[in-house]
C-alpha positions in Angstrom: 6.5 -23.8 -2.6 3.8 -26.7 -3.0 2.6 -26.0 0.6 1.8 -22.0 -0.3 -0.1 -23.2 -3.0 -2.1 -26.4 -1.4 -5.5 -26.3 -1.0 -4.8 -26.2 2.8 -2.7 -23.0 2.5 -5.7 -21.0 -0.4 -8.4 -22.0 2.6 -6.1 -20.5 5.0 -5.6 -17.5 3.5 -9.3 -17.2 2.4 -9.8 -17.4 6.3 -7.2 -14.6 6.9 -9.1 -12.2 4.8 -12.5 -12.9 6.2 -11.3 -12.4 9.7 -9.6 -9.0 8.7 -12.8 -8.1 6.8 -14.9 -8.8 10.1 -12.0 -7.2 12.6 -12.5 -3.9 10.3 -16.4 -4.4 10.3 -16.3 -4.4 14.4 -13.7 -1.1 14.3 -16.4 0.2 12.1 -19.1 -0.3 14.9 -20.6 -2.8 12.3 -20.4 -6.1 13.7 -20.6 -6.4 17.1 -16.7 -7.2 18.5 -17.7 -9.9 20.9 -19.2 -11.9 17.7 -15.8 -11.4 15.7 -13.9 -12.2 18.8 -16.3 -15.8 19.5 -15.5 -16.1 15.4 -12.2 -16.0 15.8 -11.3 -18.0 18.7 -13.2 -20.7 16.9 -12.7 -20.3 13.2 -10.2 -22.6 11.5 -9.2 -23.3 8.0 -12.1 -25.8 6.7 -10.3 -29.0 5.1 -10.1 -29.4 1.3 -12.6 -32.4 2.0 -15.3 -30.8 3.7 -15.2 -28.1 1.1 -15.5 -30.6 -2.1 -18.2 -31.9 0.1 -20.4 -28.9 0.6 -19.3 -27.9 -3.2 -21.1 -31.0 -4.6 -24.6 -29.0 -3.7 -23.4 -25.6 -3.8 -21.5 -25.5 -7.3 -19.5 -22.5 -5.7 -16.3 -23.1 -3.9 -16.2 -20.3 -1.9 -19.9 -20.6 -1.3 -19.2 -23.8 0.4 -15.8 -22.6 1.9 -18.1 -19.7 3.8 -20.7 -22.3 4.9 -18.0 -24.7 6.2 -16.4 -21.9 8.3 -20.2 -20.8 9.8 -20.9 -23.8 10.7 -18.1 -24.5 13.1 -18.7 -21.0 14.4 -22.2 -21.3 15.7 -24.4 -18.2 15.7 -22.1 -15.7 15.3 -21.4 -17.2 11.9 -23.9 -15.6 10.6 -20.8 -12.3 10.3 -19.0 -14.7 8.1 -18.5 -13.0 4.7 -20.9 -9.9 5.7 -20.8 -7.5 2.8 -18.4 -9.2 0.8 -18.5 -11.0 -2.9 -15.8 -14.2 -3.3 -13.5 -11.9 -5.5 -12.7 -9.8 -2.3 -11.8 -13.3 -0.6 -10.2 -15.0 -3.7 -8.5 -11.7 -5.6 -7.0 -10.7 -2.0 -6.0 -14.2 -1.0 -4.2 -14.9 -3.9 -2.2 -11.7 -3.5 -1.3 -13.1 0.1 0.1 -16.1 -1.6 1.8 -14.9 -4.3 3.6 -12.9 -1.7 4.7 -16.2 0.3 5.7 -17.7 -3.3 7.8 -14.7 -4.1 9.4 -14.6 -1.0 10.3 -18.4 -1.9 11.8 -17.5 -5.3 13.6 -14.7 -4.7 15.8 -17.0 -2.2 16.1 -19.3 -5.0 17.2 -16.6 -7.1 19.8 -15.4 -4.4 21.2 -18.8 -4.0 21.5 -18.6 -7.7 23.3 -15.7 -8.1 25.6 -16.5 -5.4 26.4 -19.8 -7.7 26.8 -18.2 -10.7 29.1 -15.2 -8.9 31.5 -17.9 -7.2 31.7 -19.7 -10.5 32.5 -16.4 -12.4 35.1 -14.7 -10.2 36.7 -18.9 -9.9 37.0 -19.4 -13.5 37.8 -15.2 -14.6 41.1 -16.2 -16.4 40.1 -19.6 -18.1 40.5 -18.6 -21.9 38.2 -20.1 -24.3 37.2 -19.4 -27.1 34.1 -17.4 -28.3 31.3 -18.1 -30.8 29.1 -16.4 -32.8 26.2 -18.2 -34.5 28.3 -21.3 -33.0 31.2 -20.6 -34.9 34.8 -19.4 -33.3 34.9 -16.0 -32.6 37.4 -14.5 -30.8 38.8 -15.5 -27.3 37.1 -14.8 -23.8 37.5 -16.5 -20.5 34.9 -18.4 -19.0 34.7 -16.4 -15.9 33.3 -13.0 -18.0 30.8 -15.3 -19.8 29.5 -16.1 -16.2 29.4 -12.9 -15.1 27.0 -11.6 -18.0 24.7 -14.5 -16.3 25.0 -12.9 -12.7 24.2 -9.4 -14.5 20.8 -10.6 -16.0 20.1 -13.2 -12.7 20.1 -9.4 -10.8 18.0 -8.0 -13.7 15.4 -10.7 -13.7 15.4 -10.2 -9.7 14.4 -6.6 -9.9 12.1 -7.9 -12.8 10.4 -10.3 -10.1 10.2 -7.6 -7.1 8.7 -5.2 -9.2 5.6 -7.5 -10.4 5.9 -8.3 -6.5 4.9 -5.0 -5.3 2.6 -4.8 -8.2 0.7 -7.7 -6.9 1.0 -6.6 -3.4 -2.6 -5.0 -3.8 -6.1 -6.4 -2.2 -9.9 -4.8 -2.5 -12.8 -5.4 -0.5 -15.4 -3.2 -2.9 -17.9 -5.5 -3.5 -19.9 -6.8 -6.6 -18.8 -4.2 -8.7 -16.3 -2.3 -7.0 -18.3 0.4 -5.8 -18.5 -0.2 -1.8 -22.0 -0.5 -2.1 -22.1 -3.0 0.7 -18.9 -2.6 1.8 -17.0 0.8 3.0 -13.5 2.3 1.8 -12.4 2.1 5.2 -13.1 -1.0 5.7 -11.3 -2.0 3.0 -8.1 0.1 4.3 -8.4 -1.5 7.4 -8.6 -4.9 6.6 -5.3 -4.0 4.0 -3.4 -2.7 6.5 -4.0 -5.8 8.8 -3.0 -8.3 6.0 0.0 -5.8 5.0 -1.3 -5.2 1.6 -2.6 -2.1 -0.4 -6.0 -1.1 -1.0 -6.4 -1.6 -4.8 -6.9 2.0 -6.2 -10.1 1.6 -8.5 -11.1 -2.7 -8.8 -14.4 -3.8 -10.2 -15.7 -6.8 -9.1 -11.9 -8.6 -9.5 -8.2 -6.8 -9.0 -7.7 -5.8 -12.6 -5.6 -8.5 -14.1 -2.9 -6.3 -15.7 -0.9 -7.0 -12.3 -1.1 -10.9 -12.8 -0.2 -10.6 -16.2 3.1 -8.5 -15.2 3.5 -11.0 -12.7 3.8 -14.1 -15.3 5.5 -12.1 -17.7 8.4 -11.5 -14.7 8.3 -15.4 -14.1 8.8 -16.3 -17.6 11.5 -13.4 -18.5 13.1 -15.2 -15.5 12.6 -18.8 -16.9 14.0 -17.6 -20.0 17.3 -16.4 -18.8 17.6 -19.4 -17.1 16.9 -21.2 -20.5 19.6 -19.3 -21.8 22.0 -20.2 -19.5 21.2 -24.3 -19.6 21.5 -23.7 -23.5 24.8 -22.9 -23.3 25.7 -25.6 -20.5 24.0 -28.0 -23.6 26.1 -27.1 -26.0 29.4 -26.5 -24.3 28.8 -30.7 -22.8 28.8 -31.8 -26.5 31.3 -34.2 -27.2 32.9 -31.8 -29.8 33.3 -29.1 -27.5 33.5 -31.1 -23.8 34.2 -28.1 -22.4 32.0 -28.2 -19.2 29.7 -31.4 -18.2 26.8 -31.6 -15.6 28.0 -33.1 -12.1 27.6 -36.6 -12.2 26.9 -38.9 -9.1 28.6 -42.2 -8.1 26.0 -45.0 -9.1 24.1 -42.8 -11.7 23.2 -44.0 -15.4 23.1 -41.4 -18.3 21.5 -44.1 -20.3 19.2 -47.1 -20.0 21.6 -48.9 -23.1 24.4 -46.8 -23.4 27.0 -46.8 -20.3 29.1 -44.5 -22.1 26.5 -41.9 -21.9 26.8 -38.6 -19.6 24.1 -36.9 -20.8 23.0 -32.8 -19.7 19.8 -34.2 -18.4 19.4 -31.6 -16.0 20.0 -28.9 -18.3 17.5 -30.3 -21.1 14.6 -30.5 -17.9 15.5 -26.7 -17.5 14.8 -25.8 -21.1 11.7 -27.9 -21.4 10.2 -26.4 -18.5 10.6 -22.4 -19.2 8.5 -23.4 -21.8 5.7 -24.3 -19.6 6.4 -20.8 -17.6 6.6 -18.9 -20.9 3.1 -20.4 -22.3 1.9 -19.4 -19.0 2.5 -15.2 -19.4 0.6 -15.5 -22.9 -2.8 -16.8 -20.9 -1.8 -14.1 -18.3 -2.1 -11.5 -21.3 -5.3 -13.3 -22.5 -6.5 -12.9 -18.8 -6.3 -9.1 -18.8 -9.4 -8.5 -21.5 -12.5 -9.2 -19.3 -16.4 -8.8 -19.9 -17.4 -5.3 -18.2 -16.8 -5.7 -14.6 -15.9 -9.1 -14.3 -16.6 -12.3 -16.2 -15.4 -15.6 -14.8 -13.4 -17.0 -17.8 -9.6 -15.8 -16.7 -10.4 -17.8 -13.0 -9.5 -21.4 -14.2 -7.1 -20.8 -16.3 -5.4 -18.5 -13.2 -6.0 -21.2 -10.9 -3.5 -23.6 -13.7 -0.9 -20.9 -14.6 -0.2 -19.2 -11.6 0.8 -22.0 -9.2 2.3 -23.8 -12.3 4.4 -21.3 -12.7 5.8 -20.4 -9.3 6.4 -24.2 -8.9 7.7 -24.8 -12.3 10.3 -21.9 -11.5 11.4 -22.9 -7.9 12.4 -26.3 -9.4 13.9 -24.8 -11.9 16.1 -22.4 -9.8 16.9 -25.3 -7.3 18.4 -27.5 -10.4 20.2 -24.4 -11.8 22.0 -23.6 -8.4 22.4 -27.1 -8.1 24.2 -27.0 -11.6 26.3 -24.8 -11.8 27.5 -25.2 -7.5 28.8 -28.5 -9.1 29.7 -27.8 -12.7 32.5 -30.1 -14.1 34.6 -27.2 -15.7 37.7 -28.0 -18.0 39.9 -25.1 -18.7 42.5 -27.5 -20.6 39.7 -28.8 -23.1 38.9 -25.1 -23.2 42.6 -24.7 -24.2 42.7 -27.2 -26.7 39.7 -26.2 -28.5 41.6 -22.5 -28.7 44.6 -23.8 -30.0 42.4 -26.0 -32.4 41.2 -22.8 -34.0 44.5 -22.6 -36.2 45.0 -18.8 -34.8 42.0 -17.3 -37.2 40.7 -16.0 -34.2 43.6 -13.3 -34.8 42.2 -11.8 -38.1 40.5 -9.0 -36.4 43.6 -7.8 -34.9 45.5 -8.0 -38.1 42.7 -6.2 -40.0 43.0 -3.2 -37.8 46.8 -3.8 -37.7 46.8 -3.1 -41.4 44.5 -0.5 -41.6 46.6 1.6 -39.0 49.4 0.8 -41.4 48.0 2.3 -44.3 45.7 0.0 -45.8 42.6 0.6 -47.3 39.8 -1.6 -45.0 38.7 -3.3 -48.1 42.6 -3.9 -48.8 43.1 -5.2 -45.6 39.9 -7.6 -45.4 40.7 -9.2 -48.6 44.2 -9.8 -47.7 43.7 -11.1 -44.1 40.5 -12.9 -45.3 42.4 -14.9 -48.2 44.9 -16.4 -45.5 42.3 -17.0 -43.1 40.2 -19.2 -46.0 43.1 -20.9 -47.1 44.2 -21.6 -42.7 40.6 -22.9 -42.8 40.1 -24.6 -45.8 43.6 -26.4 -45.8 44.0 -26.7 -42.1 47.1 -25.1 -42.0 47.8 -22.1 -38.8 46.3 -18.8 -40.1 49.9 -17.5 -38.2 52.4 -18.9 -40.4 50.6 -18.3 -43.8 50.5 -14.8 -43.0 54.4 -14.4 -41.6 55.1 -16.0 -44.8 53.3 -13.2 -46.7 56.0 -10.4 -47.1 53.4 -7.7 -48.0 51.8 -8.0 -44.5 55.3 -8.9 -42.4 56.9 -6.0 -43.5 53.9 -3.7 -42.7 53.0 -5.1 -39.1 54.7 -6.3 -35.9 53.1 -10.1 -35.9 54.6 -11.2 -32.4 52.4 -7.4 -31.1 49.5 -9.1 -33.4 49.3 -12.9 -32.3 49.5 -12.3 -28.5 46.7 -14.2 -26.9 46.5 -11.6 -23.9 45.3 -9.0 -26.1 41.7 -10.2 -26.1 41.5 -10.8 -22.4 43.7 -7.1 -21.1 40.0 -5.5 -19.7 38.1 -7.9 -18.5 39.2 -6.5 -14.9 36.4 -3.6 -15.8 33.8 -6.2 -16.1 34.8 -8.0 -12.6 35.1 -4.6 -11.0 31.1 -4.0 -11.8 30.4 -7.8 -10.5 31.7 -6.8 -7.5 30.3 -4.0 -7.0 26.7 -6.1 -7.5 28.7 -9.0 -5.1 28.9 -5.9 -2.8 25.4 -4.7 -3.0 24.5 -8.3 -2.0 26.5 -9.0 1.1 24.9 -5.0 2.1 21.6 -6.2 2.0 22.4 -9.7 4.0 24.6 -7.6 6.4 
């Protein structure tokens, strides 16, 4: 990822759209095709340094970039950049890139969705127990919890090909976007060679929109993965140990604490979609431009965009990493059930009651007294309520208290991951 965005790799690609620009130009009867041919037998990407050099006098990057590739060209440089303003470079070359960076993360997406799949379908009848607003809930298994993160993984993948083929645009329209000194088909032409669309209508820039969908699918994407390392956070606490970040021979969780096995990993995760989510709101701030073009989104582009592919192909890598190696406990998962005193159960006896006869509000009060008493004395919710005769006559407990009631249908919900497991191995067949 850090070589598509190096200087190397942007001067590259600049290069690759002003040979296409000239290779149109000489199928246009132009340029004359012996020049472009001469140009491009001897053109090559100018190094970052010559182009700071030339910059210190030109005060215009692509200025110098264009007077850097002339000058190793001899005469015929003189085609170099004919009819074109540096948007039509820069605005189609970034395209180019983020193409070769999307590419990059949507493999680190499929590695992580492969991760998160094998962990789901391994650990689909590990009971623990759910929370809501980080309190017990009711039971789950681990497994189904996973496979709500392979669901959204998929959704933030068709998030990211959609801004993709959004961005998957370039223009050669000159100053204003009016082909004044350029020619639609030229710009078709030179598209088609680089494999990208003619922008519909562009002013002096590719309307900004796209990038701005484009950040917005990066940070949706860094959020989930947020989201996931939040719950791999809390789940490593102490109080809950129910999962804990793989953990090399010879590593230290703490400069003064040995004891210390911290979710470092996780935490770097968390901090960094919030460097990818700060990035979409300058990519909405980007969109609102000064007439045809002013110059004020390009700087700020420049920061956000390859910040944010690299910020999310790290983050990806260490996600994969993560859960590939996740330390799951399924008996600390246990405990931590059985530690719940059987409230979890008061659902099922509400509704137990209620089909008995009981009002709801009859039934709430009544279940809800045990369970504050189970909780407030820690005694087991089960036993107060078999030793309340105005519910055991009325219910069959042992039909009530069975753990395997919460867990009979999560089959339904593995038979849709596989059918997404499926879709996958189609497309790598």
């Amino acid at each position: 990822m850090a070589g598509v965005w190096s200087d190397e790799s942007k001067f590259a690609r600049w290069l690759d759209v002003e040979l296409a620009a000239l290779e149109a130009w000489a199928e246009l009867g132009v340029v004359p095709s012996d020049a472009v041919a001469e140009i491009r037998a001897k053109a090559v990407p100018p190094s970052p340094a010559r182009v700071a050099e030339l910059e210190q006098e030109t005060q215009h990057d692509v200025a110098a970039f264009v007077d850097a590739v002339a000058a190793e060209v001899g005469p015929a440089g003189r085609w170099v950049h004919h009819g074109l303003t540096s948007s039509d470079v820069v605005d189609t070359a970034l395209s180019l890139q983020v193409r070769d960076a999307g590419a990059v993360l949507l493999a680190g997406v499929e590695r992580a969705l492969e991760a998160v799949v094998a962990r789901a379908l391994r650990h689909k009848g590990d009971v623990c127990i759910g929370r809501t607003h980080g309190v017990h809930a009711e039971p789950t298994t681990f497994g189904l919890k996973l496979a709500g993160w392979a669901f959204e993984l998929d959704r933030g993948r068709q998030r990211l090909t959609r801004a993709l083929e959004t961005m998957n645009v370039g223009k050669l329209s000159g100053a204003v976007g009016t082909y004044a000194a350029t020619d639609p088909e030229l710009e078709r032409l030179a598209c088609e060679r680089l494999g990208l669309e003619p922008d519909p209508v562009s002013t002096q820039i590719i309307q900004r929109d796209r990038h701005a969908q484009l950040l917005a699918a990066l940070a949706l994407l860094a959020a989930s993965l947020e989201k996931f390392a939040v719950e791999i956070r809390h789940l490593a606490r102490t109080e809950v140990g129910e999962v804990a970040e793989p953990f090399g021979k010879g590593q230290k969780g703490s400069s003064a604490m040995p004891h210390k096995r911290n979710p470092v990993v996780a935490e770097r995760i968390c901090g960094l979609a919030r460097v990818v989510r700060a990035n979409a709101l300058v990519g909405l701030e980007n969109v609102a431009l000064w007439h045809e073009r002013d110059i004020s989104h390009s700087s700020a582009e420049r920061v956000v965009i390859p910040d944010s592919f690299l910020a999310l192909d790290y983050m990806l890598d260490r996600f994969a990493w993560l859960v590939e190696g996740l330390d799951v406990r399924p008996e600390r998962m246990r405990r931590n059930l059985e530690g719940a005193r059987g409230l979890f159960f008061s659902q099922r006896l509400l509704l137990a009651l209620v089909e008995a006869g009981l009002s709801r509000d009859e039934a709430y009060r009544l279940v809800q007294g045990h369970a504050l008493r189970a909780h407030e004395e820690e005694q087991d919710f089960r036993e107060l309520v078999r030793a309340d005769d105005t519910i055991a006559g009325r219910v069959e407990l042992d039909r009530i208290f069975d753990l395997g009631w919460y867990t009979r249908h999560v089959d339904a919900v593995f038979e849709r991951l596989g059918e997404l497991a499926r879709k996958e191995e189609a497309v790598h067949a």
